[in-house]
C-alpha positions as CSV (number, residue, x, y, z in Angstrom):
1,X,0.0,0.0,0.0
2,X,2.8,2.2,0.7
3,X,3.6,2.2,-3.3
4,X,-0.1,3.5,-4.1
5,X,0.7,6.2,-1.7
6,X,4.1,7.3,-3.0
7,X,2.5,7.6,-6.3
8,X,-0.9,9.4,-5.3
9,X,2.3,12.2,-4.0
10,X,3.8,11.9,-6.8
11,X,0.7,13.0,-8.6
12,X,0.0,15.8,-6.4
13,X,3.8,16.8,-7.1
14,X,2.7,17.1,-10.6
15,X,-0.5,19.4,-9.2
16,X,2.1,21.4,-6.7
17,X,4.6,22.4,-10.1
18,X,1.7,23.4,-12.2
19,X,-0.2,26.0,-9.9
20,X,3.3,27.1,-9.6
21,X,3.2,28.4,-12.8
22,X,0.3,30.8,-12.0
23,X,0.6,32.0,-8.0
24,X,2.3,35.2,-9.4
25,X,4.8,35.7,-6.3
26,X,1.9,33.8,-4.5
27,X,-0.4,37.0,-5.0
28,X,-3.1,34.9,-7.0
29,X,-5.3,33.2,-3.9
30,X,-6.8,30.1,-6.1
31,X,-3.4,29.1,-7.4
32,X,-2.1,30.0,-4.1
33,X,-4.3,27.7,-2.3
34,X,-4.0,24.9,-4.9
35,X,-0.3,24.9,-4.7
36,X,-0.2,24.8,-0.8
37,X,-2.9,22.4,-1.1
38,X,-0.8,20.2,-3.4
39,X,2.6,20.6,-1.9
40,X,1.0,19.4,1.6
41,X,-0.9,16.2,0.1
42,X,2.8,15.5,-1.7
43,X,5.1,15.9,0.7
44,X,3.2,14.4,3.3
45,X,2.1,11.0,1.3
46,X,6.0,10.8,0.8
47,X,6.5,10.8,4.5
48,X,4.0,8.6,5.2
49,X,5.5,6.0,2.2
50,X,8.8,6.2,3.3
51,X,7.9,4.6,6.8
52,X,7.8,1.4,4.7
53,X,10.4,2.6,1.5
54,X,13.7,3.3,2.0
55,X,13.9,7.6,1.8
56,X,16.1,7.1,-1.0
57,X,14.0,4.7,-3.0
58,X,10.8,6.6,-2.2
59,X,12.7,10.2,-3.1
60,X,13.7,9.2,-6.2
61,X,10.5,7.4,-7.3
62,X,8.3,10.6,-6.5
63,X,10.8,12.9,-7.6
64,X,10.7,10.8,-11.1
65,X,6.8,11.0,-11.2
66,X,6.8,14.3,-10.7
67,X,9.5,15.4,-13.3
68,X,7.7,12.8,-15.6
69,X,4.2,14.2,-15.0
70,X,5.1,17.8,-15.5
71,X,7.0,17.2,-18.4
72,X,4.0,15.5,-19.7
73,X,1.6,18.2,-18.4
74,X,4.0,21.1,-19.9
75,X,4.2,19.2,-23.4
76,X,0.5,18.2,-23.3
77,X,-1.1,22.0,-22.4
78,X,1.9,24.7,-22.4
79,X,3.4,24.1,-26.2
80,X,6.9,22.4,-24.6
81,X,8.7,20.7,-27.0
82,X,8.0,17.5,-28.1
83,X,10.7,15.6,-29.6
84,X,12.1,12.1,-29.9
85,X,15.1,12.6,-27.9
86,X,12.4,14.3,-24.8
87,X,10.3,10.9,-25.4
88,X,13.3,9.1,-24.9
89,X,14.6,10.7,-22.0
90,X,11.1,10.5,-20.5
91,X,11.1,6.8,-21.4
92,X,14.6,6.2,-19.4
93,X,13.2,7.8,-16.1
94,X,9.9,6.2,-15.9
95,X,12.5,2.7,-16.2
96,X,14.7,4.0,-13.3
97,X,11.6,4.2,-11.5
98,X,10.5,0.9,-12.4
99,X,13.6,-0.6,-11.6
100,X,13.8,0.8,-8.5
101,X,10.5,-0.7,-7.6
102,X,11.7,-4.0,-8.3
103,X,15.1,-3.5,-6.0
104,X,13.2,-2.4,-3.2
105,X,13.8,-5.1,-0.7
């Protein structure tokens, strides 16, 4: 269970670095509130996974999902680039991550 909630922070990771992108020195309230919303959900699901991950492993699993997801989100709805060596790159960290699931003693 501690994997599901790793990832659910990871996710709100992804929710935490977009609202960043509109809090305007944290003067826009709603994005404001989203992103202290989001950081809060994160961070604290990390905590509570890492009671049963190693800190390393669970650090660099949700730190991957969130660099994954906001690359995603950033190509999807902000015109990022999207090119083969980006998809590849992606590709590569979403193995580390996998990979380190399957070390994870």
């Amino acid at each position: 269970m501690a994997w599901f909630w790793l990832i659910l922070g990871g996710t709100f990771e992804v929710g935490f670095t977009t609202a960043l992108r509109y809090v305007d020195g944290f003067r826009n309230l709603p994005w404001t509130i989203a992103f202290l919303a989001s950081v809060t959900c994160s961070m604290g699901l990390l905590e509570y996974a890492s009671r049963s991950i190693p800190m390393g492993t669970a650090y660099a699993v949700w730190g991957g999902i969130g660099a994954v997801g906001t690359v995603i989100v950033g190509m999807a709805f902000y015109e990022e680039p999207t090119t083969t060596v980006r998809l590849l790159l992606i590709l590569a960290i979403v193995g580390c991550i996998a990979a380190l699931k399957l070390t994870a003693s």
